[in-house]
Short mmCIF file of the C-alpha atoms (twelve columns), coordinates in Angstrom:
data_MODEL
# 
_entry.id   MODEL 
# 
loop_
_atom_site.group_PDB 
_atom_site.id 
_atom_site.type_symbol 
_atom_site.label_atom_id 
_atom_site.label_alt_id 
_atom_site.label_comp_id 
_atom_site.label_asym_id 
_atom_site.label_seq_id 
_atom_site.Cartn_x 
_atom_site.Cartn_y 
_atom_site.Cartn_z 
_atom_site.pdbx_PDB_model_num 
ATOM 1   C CA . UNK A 1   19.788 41.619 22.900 1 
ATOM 2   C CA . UNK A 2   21.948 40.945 25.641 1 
ATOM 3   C CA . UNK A 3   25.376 43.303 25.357 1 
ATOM 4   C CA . UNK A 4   27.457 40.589 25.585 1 
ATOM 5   C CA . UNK A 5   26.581 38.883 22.325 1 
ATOM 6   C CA . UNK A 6   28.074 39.867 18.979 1 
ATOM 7   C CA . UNK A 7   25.917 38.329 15.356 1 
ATOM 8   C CA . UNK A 8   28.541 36.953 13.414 1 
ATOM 9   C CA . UNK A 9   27.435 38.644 10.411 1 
ATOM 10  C CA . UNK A 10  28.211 36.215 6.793  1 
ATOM 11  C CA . UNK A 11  30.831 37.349 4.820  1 
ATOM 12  C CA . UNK A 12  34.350 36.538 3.332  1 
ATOM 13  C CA . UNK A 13  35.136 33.938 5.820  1 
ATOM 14  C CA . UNK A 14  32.080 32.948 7.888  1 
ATOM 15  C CA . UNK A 15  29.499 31.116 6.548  1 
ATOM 16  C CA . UNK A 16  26.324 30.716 9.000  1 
ATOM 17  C CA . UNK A 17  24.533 28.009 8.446  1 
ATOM 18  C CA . UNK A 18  23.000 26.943 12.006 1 
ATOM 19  C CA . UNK A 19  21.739 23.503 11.806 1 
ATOM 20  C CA . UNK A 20  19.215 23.970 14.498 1 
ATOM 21  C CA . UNK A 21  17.128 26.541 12.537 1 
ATOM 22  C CA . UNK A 22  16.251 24.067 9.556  1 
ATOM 23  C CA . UNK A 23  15.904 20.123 8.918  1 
ATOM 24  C CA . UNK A 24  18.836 20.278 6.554  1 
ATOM 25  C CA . UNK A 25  21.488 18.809 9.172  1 
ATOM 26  C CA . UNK A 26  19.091 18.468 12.103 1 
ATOM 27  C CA . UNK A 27  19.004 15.045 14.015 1 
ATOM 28  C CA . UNK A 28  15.945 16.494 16.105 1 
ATOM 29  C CA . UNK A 29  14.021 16.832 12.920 1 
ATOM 30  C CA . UNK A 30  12.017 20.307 14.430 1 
ATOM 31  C CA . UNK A 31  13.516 23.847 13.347 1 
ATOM 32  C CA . UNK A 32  13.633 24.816 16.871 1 
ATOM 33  C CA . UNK A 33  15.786 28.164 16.006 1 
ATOM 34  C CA . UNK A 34  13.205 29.245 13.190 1 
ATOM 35  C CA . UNK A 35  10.250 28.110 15.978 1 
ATOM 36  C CA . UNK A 36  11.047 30.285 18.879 1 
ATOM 37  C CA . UNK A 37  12.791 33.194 16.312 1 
ATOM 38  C CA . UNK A 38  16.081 33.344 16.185 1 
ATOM 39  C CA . UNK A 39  16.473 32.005 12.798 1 
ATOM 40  C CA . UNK A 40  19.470 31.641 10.854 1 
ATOM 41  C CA . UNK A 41  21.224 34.219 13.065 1 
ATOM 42  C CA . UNK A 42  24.480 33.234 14.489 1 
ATOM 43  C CA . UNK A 43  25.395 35.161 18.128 1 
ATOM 44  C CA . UNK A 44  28.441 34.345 20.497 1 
ATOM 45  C CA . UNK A 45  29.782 35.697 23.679 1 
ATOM 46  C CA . UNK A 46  31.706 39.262 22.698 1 
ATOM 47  C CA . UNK A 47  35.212 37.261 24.035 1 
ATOM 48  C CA . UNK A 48  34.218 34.454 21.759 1 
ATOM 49  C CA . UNK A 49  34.076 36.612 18.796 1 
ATOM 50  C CA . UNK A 50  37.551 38.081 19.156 1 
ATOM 51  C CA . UNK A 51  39.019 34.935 19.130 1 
ATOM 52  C CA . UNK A 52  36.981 33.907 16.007 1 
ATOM 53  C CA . UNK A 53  38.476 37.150 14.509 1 
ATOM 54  C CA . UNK A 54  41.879 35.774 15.251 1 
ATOM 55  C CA . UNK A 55  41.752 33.193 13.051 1 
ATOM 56  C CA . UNK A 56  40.800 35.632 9.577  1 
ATOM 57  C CA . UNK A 57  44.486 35.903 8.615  1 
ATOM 58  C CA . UNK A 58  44.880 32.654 8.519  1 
ATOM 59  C CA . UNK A 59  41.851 31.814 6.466  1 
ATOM 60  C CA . UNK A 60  42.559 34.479 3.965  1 
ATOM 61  C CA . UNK A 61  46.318 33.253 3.286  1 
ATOM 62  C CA . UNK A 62  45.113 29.406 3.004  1 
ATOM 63  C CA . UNK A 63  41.592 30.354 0.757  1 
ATOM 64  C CA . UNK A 64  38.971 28.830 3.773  1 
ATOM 65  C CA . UNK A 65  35.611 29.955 5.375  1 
ATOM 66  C CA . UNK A 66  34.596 29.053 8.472  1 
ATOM 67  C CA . UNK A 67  30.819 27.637 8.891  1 
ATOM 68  C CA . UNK A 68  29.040 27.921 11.945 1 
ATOM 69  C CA . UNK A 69  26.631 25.411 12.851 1 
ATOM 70  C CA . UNK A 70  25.724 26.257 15.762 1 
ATOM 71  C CA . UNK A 71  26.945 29.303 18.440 1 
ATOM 72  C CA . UNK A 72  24.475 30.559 21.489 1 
ATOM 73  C CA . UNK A 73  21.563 28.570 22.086 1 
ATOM 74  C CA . UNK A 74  18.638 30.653 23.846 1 
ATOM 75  C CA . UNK A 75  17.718 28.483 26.972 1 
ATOM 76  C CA . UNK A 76  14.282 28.040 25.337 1 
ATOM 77  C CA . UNK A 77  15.567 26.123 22.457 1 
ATOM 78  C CA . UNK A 78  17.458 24.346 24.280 1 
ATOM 79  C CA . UNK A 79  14.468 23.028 26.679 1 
ATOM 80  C CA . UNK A 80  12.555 22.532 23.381 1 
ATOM 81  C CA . UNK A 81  15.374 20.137 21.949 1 
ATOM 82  C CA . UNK A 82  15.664 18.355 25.106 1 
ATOM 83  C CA . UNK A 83  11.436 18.104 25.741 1 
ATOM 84  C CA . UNK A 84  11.924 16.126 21.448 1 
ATOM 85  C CA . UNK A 85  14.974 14.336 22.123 1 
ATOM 86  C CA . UNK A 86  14.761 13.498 26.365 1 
ATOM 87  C CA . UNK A 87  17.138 10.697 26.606 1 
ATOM 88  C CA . UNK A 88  20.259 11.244 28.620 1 
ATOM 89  C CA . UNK A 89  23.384 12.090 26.848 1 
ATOM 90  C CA . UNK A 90  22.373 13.770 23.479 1 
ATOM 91  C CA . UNK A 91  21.589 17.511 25.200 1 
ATOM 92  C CA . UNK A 92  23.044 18.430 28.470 1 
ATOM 93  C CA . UNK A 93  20.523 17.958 30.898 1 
ATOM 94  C CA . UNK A 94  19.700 21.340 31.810 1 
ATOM 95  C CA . UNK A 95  20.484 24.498 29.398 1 
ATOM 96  C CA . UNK A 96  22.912 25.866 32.282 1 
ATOM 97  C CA . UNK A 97  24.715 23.360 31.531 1 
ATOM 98  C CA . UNK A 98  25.297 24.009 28.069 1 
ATOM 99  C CA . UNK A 99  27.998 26.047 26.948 1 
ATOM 100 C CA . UNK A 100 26.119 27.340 23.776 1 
ATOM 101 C CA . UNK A 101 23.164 28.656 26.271 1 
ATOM 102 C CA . UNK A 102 26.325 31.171 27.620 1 
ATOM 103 C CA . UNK A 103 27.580 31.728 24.395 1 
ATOM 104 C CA . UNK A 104 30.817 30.174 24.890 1 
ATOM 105 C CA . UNK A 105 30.623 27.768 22.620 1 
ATOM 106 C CA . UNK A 106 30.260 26.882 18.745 1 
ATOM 107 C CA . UNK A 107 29.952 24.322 16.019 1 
ATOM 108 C CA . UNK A 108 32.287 24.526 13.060 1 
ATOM 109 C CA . UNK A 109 33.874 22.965 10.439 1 
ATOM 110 C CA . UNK A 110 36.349 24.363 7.501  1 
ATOM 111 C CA . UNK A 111 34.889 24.901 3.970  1 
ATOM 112 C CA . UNK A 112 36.776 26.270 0.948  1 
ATOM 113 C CA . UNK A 113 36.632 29.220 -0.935 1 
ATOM 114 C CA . UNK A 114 33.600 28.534 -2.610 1 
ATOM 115 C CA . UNK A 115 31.708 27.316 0.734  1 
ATOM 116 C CA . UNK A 116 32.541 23.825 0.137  1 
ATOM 117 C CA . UNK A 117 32.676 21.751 3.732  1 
ATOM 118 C CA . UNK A 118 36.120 20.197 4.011  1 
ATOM 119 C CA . UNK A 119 35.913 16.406 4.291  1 
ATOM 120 C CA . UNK A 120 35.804 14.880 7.698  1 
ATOM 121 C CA . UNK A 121 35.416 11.480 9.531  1 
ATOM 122 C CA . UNK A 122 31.778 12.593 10.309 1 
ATOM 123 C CA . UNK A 123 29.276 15.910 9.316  1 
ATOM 124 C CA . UNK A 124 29.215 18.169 12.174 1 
ATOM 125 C CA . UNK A 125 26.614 16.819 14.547 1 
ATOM 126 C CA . UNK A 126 27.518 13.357 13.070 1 
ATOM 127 C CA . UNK A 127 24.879 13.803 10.555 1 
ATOM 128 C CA . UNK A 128 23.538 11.119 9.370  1 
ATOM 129 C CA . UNK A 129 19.945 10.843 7.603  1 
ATOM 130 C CA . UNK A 130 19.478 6.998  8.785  1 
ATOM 131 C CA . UNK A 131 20.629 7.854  12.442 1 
ATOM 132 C CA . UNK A 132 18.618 11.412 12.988 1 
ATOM 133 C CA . UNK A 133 15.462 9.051  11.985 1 
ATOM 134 C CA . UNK A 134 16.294 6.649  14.683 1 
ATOM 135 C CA . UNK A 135 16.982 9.495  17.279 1 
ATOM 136 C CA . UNK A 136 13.624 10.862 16.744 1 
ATOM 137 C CA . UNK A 137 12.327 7.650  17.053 1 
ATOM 138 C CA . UNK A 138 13.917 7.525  20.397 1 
ATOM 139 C CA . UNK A 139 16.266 4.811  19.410 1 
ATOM 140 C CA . UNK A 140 20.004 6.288  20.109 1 
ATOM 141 C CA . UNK A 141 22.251 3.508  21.067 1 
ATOM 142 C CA . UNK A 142 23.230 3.046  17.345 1 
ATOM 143 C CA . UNK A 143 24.127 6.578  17.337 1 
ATOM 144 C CA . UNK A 144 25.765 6.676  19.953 1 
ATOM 145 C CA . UNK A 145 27.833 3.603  18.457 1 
ATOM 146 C CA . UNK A 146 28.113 5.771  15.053 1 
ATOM 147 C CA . UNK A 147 28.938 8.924  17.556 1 
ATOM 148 C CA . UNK A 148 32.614 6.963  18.039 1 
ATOM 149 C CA . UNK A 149 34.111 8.386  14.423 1 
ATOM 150 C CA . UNK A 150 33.532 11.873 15.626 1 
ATOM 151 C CA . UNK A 151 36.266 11.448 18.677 1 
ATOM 152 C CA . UNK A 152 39.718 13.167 18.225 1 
ATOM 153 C CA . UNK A 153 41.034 10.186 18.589 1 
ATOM 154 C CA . UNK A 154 39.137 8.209  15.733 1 
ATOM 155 C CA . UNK A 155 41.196 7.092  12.303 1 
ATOM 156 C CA . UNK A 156 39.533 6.431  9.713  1 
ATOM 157 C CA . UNK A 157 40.942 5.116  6.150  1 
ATOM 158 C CA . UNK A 158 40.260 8.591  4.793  1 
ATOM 159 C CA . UNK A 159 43.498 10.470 5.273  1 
ATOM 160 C CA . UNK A 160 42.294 13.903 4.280  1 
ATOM 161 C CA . UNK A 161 39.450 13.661 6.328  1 
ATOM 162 C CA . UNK A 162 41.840 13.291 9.442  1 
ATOM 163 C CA . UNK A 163 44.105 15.740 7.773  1 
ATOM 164 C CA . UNK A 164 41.002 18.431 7.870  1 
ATOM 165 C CA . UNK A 165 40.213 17.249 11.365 1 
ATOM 166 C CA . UNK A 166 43.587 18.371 12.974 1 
ATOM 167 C CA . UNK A 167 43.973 21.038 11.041 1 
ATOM 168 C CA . UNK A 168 41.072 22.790 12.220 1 
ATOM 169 C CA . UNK A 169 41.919 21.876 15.586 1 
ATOM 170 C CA . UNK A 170 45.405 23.178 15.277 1 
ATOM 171 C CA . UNK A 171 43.898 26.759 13.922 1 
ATOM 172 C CA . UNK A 172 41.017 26.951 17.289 1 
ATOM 173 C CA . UNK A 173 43.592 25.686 19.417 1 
ATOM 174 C CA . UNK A 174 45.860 28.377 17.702 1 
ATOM 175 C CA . UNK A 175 43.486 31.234 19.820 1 
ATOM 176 C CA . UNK A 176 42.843 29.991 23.166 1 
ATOM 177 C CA . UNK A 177 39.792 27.776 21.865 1 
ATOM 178 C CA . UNK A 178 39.412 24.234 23.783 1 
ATOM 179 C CA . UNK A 179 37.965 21.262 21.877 1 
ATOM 180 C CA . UNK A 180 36.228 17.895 23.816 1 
ATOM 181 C CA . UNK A 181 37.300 14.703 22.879 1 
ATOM 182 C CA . UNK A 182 33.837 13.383 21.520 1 
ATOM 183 C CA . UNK A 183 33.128 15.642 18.514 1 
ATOM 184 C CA . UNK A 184 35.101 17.249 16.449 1 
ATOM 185 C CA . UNK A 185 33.371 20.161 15.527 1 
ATOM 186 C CA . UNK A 186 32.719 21.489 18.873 1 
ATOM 187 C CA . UNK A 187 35.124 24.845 20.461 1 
ATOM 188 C CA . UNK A 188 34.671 26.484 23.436 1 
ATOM 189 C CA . UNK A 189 36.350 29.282 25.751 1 
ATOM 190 C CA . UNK A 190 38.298 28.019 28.787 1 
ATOM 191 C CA . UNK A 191 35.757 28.725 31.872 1 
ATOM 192 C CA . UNK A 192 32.873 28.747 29.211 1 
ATOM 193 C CA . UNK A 193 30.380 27.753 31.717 1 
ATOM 194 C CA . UNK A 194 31.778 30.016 34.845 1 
ATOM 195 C CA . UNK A 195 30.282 32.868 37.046 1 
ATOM 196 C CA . UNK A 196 32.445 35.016 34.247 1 
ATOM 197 C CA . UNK A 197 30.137 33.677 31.939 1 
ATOM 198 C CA . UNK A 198 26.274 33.538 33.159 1 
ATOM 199 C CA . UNK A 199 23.896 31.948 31.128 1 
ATOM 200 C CA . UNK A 200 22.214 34.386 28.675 1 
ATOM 201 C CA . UNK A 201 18.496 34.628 28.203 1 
ATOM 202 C CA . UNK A 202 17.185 35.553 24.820 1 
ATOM 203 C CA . UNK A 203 16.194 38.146 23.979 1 
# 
């Protein structure tokens, strides 16, 4: 394994749960992880992971986990998921492209104690049985359309969920992490996708 990636091993505050190597929360509908195998393994870049380790304090004193839905993406998967899902603007184009294929960059959301997700406007991914059908179907526009709740910027009527949303953007934030303004869920380093950070073959 490259020496620049760390396994975020599960434990008291990081659940790993990476939607890419099942068909639990998976709008290609292919367990691309689990194909080319990586599994259910969760790696980021080594300056990713001291960030995440920033944050463990703060998650003790307020009783929350962490899940991670998705971290690095080998280059492989990532051509897989863009050879099932080819339309332009689901994956990036190419994996270089991708800040998960450096290891810059991860999926999360906030669970409680008990590995509970906190409530949001959307799943992470914006997760939704009827759309993932339709996106494997190569039908995304009303995705895209459902895509809009999973902006920073989206309110919904459900206050907590909105609550949970800026809360877990305060904590990243709180470390140096940069969020986009289309989903929610997604972190990255500053200069993720840099010649500091090459894109990282696996294995």
């Amino acid at each position: 394994m490259n020496p620049n990636l760390i396994e975020i091993k599960p434990d008291d505050y990081f659940i790993i749960d990476m939607m890419y190597a099942s068909l639990k929360n998976n709008m290609t509908g292919v367990a691309v992880y689990q194909d080319i195998g990586i599994g259910n393994r969760a790696f980021v870049h080594k300056d990713l992971w001291k960030k995440l380790q920033q944050l463990i304090p703060y998650l003790k004193e307020n009783k929350l986990k962490i899940k991670i839905c998705d971290a690095y993406r080998p280059p492989l998967a990532h051509a897989k998921m863009k050879e099932i899902i080819p339309q332009p603007g689901f994956f990036a184009s190419q994996p270089e492209r991708s800040l998960h294929c450096h290891g810059t960059a991860i999926d999360v959301c906030l669970c409680d104690i008990y590995g509970n997700e906190l409530i949001y406007p959307t799943k992470v991914d914006a997760f939704n049985s009827f759309y993932a059908k339709q996106v494997q179907e190569g039908n995304l526009s009303p995705f895209f359309e459902y895509l809009q709740e999973a902006r920073h910027d989206y309110v919904c009527a459900n206050k907590q969920a909105l609550t949970n949303r800026e809360e877990l953007k305060k904590l990243m934030e709180s470390v140096g992490l940069e969020a986009i303004s289309n989903e929610w869920w997604h972190y990255e380093l500053p200069e993720g996708r840099s010649e500091k950070y090459p894109m990282i073959e696996y294995p």
